[in-house]
C-alpha positions as CSV (number, residue, x, y, z in Angstrom):
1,X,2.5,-44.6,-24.5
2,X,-0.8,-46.1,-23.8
3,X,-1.7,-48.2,-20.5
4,X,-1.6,-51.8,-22.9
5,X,1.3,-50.8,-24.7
6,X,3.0,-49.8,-20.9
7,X,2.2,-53.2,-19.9
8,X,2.8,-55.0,-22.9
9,X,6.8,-53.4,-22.8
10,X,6.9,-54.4,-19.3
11,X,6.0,-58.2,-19.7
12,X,8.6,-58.1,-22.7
13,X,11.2,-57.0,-20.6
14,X,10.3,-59.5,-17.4
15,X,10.3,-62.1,-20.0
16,X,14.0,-61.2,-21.6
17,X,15.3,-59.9,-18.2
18,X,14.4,-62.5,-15.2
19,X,16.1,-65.6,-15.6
20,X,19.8,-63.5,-16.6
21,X,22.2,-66.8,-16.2
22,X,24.6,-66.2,-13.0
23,X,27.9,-66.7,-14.8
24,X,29.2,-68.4,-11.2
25,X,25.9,-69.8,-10.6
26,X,27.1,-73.2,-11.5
27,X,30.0,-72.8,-8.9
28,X,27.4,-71.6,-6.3
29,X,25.2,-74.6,-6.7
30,X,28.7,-77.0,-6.9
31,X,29.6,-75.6,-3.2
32,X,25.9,-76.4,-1.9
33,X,26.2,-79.8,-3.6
34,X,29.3,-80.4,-2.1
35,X,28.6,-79.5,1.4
36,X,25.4,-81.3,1.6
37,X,27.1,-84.4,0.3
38,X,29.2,-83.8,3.2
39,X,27.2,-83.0,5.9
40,X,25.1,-86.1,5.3
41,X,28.1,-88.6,5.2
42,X,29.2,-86.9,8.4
43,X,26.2,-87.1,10.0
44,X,26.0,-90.6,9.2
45,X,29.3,-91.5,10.3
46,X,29.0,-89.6,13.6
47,X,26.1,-91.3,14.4
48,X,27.0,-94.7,13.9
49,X,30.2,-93.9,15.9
50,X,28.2,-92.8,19.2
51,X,25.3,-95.1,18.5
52,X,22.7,-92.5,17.4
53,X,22.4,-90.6,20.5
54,X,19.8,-88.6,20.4
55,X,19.3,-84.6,21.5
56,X,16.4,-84.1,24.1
57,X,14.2,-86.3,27.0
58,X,11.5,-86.6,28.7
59,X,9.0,-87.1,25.5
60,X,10.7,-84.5,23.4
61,X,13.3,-85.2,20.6
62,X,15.0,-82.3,18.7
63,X,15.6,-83.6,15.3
64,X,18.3,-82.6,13.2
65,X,15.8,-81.8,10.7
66,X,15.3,-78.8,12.8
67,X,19.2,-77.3,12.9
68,X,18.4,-78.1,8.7
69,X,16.4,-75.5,9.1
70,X,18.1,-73.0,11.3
71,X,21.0,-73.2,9.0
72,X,19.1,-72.9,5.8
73,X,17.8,-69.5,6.9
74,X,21.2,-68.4,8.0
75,X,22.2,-69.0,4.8
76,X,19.6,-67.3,3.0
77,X,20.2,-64.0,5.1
78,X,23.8,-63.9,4.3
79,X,22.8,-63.9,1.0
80,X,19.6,-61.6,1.5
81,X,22.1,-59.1,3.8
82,X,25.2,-58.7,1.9
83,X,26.3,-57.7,-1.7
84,X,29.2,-59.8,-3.4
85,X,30.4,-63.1,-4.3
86,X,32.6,-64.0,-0.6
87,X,28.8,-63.7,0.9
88,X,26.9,-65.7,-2.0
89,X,29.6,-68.6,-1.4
90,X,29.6,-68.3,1.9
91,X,25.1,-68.7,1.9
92,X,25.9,-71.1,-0.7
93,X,28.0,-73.5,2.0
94,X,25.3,-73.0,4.8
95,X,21.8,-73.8,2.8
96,X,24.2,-77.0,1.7
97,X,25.0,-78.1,5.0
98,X,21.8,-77.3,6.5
99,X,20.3,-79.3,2.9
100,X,22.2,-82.2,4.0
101,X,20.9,-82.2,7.9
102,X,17.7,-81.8,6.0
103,X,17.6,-84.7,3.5
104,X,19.2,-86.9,5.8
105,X,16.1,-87.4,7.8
106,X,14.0,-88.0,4.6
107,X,13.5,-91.7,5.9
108,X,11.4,-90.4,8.6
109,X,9.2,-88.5,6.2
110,X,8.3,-91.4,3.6
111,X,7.4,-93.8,6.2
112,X,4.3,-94.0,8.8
113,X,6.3,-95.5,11.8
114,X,9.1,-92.4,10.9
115,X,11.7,-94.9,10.1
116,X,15.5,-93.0,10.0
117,X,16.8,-96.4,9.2
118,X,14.6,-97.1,6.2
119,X,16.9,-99.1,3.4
120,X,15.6,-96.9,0.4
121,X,16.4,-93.5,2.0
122,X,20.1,-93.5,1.1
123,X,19.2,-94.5,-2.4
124,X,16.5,-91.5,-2.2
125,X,18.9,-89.0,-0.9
126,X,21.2,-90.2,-3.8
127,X,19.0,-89.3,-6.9
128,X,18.5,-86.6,-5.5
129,X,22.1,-85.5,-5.6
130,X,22.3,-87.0,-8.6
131,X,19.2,-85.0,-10.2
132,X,20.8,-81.7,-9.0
133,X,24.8,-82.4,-10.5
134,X,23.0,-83.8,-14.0
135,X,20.8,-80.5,-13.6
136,X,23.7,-78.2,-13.4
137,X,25.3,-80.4,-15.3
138,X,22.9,-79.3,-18.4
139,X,22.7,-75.5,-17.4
140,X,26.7,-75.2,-17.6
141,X,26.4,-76.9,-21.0
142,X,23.5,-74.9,-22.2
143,X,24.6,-71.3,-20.7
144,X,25.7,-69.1,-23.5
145,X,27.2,-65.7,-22.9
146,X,25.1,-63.0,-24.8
147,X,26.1,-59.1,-24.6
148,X,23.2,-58.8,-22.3
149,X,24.3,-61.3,-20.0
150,X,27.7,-60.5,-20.1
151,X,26.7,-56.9,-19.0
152,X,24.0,-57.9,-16.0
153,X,27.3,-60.4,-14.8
154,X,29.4,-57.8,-14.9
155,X,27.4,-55.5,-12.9
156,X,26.8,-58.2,-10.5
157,X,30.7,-58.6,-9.8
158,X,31.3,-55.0,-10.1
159,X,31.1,-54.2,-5.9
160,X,33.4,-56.6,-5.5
161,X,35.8,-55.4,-7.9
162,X,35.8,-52.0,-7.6
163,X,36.1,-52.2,-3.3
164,X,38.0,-55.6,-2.6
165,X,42.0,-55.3,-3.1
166,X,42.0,-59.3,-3.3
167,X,39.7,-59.7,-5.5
168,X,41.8,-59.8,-9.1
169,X,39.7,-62.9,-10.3
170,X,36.9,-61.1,-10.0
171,X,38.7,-58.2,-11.6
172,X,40.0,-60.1,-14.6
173,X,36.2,-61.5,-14.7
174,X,34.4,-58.2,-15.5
175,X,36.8,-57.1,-17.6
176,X,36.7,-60.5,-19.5
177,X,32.6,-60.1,-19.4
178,X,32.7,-56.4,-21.0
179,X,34.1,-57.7,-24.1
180,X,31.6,-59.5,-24.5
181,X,29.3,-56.9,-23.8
182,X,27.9,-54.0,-26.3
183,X,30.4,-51.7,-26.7
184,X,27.5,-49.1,-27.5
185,X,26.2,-49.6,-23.7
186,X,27.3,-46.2,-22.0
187,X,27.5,-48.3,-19.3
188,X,30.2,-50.4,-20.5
189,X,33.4,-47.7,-21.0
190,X,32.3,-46.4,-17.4
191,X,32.3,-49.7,-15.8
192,X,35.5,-50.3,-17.5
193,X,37.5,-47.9,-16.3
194,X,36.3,-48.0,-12.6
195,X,37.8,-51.4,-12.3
196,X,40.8,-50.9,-14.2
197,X,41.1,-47.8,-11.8
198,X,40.4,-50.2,-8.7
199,X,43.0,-52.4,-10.5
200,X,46.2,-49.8,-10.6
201,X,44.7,-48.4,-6.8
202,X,47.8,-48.4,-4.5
203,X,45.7,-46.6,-1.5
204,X,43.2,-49.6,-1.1
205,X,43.1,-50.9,2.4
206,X,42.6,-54.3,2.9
207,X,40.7,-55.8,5.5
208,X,42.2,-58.7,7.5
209,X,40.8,-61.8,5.7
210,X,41.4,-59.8,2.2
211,X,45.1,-59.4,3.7
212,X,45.1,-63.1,4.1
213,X,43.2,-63.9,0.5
214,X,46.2,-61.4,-1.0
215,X,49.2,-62.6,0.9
216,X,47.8,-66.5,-0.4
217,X,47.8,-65.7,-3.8
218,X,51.3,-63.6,-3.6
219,X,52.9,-67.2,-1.9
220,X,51.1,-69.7,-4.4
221,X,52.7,-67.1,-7.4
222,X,55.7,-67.4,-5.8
223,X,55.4,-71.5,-5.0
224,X,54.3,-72.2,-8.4
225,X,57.5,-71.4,-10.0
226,X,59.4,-73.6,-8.1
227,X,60.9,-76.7,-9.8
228,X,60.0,-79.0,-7.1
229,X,56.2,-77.7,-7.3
230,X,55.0,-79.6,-10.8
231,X,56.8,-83.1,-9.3
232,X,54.8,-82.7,-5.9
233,X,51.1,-81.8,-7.8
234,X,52.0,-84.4,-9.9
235,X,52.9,-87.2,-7.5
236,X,49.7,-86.2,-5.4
237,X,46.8,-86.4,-8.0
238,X,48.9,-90.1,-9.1
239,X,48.7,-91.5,-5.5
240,X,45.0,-90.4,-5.5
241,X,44.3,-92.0,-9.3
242,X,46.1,-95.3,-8.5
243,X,44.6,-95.4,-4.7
244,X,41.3,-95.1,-6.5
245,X,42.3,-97.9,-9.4
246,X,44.0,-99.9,-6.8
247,X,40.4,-100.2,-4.7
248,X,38.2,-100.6,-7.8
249,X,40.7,-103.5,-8.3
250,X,40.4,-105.0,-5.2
251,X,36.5,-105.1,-5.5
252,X,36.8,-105.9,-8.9
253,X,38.6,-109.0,-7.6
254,X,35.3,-110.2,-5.5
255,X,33.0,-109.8,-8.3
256,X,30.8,-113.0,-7.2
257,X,30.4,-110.7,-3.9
258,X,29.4,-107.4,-5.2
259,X,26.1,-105.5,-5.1
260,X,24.6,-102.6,-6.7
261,X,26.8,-100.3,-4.1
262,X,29.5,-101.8,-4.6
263,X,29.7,-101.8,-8.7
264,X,29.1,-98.0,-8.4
265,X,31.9,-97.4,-6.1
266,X,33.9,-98.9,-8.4
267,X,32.6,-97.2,-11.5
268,X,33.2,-93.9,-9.4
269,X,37.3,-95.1,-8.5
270,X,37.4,-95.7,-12.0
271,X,35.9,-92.6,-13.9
272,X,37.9,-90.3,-11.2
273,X,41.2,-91.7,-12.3
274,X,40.4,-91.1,-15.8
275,X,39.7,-87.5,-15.1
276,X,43.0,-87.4,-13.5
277,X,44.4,-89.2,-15.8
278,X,43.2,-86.3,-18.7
279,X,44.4,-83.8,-16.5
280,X,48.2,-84.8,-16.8
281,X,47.7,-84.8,-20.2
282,X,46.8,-81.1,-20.1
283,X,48.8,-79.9,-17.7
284,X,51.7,-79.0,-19.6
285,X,49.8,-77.1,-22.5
286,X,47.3,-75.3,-19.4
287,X,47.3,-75.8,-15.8
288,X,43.7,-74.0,-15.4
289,X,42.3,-77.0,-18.0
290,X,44.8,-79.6,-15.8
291,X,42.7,-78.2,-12.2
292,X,39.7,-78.0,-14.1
293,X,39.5,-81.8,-14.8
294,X,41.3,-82.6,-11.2
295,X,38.3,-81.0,-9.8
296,X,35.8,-83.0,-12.0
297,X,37.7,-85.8,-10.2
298,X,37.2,-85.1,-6.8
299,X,33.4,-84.3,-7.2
300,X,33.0,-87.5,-9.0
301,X,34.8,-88.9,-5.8
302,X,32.8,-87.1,-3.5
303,X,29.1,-86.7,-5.3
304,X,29.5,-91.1,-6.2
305,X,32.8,-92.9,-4.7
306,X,32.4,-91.3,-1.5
307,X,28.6,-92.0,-0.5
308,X,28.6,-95.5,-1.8
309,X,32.2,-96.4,0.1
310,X,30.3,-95.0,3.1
311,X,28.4,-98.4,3.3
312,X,31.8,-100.4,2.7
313,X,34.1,-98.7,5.6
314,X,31.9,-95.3,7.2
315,X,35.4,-94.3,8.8
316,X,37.7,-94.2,5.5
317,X,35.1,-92.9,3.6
318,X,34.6,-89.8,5.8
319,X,38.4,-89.3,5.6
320,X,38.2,-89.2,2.1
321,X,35.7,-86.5,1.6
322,X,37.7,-84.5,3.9
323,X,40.7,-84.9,2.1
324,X,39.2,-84.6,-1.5
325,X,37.2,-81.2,-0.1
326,X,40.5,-79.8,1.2
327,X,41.9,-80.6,-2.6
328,X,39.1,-79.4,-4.1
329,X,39.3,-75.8,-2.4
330,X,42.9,-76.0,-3.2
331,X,42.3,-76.7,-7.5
332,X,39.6,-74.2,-7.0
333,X,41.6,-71.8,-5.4
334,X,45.0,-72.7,-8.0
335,X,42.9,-73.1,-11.1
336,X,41.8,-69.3,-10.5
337,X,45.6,-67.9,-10.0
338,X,47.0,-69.3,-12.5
339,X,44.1,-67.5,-14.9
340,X,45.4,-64.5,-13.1
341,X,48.8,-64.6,-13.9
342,X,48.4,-66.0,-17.4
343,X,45.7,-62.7,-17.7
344,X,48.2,-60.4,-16.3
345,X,51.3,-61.9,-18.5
346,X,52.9,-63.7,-15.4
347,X,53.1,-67.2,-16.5
């Protein structure tokens, strides 16, 4: 092969192979969202709380900007240093929260007496929150699962797989992705049977947080098949929709007296009990498309209820977001056993 016709195959293949779709990239970039959210509404409140103290003296004055920073690159190194999904989320979290100490100072960066209190900065920090979720928003819509990407995926979840006992979503993922693959691809029938191999292992040993991951999903399995278990899920995702339709009610009351914040809290109470409200509908046909749209409802309530109630009442707003994260990890975390145990034939 000629020099050209080298380089020519070479600037095909960057072309067709660079920008491979991360199958859980959408997830990934949902945990960063969510933790910056977070972190800025939690800086906020904790500095209102103490009356913006600030870290330093004599003439110096260490920013938060500056731990931003520090946790950004944390982040990245997890991510840089160690293969799998657990470190990927876990670099995902960290660039969020350090993102959110970031953005939160944008204020001083848009004005020339470095203003943290400028009005527009809240609105700023919104769009931008706003840009990314409509951004990933478009990329879930738009990914499509070709045999190419379904192979590069499944080689990307294939360490995990093969060498974490807890890991049967990931597991059931691979497998799920080499269907989709080409069954010509001599790779395919070998990576199949390595995790299916991993799969019926009884000699794995488990590390102490895989311990913990497996001994979770073994009680939720068990939990889940109670009868009291659908009455409890139920009566919690309710409380939370008529909560939220109960407040946009209240505001909706005081019309005369509402501004632009205001109006989109209550847009945000109302489209998150709608979500909910879908997700009864579905939950007797699937659970995993019941979670799927409770967890559309807490990010609405995080990502637009939560940063516009901030303004309204800073401490019930920054109970909230810790209550709908914890919920959120929990649908997250149920949404993905119940796809194991319908995939394995358990439900």
């Amino acid at each position: 092969m000629s020099p050209e016709a080298a380089a020519a195959q070479a600037r095909s293949w960057g072309s067709r192979h660079f920008a491979v779709p991360r199958r859980s990239g959408v997830a990934l970039a949902q945990a960063f969202l969510v933790s910056a959210v977070a972190t800025v509404l939690i800086i906020r409140f904790y500095l209102w709380a103490t009356g913006y103290p600030q870290v330093g003296g004599d003439g110096l004055h260490v920013a938060h900007v500056l731990w931003g920073g520090l946790l950004m690159m944390v982040g990245a190194l997890v991510m840089f240093l160690r293969l799998g999904l657990p470190a990927m989320r876990l670099g995902a979290v960290l660039v969020g929260v350090g993102f959110g100490f970031f953005v939160d100072e944008i204020g001083k960066f848009v004005t020339t007496d470095v203003n943290y209190f400028f009005q527009p900065a809240i609105a700023m920090i919104y769009v931008i929150f706003v840009v990314v979720a409509m951004v990933l928003a478009v990329v879930r819509k738009r990914m499509r699962l070709d045999p190419r990407t379904a192979l590069a995926n499944a080689l990307s979840l294939a360490d995990v797989a093969m060498n974490d006992p807890a890991a049967v979503d990931q597991r059931r993922e691979v497998l799920l992705l080499l269907e989709h693959a080409d069954q010509d691809d001599p790779l395919v029938p070998v990576l199949r049977e390595r995790v299916q191999a991993a799969e019926d292992a009884d000699d794995r040993t488990a590390n102490r947080w895989q311990q913990w991951r497996m001994a979770a999903e073994d009680r939720y399995c068990d939990i889940s098949r109670r009868p009291w278990f659908t009455r409890v899920l139920v009566a919690a995702f309710a409380f939370i929709a008529v909560v939220t339709l109960a407040a946009a009610m209240v505001f909706a009351a005081n019309a005369d007296q509402l501004g632009v914040a205001q109006w989109l809290q209550v847009g945000g109470s109302v489209v998150a009990a709608v979500l909910i409200i879908i997700g009864f509908t579905q939950y007797r046909a699937s659970r995993v498309h019941a979670f799927q749209w409770f967890e559309r409802a807490l990010l609405v309530n995080l990502l637009i209820t939560a940063v516009f109630s901030f303004y309204n009442a800073p401490g019930y707003a920054v109970i909230g977001v810790f209550v709908d994260i914890i919920l959120l990890v929990w649908v997250r975390f149920a949404a993905a056993r119940e796809a194991n145990m319908a995939y394995m034939g358990m439900a």
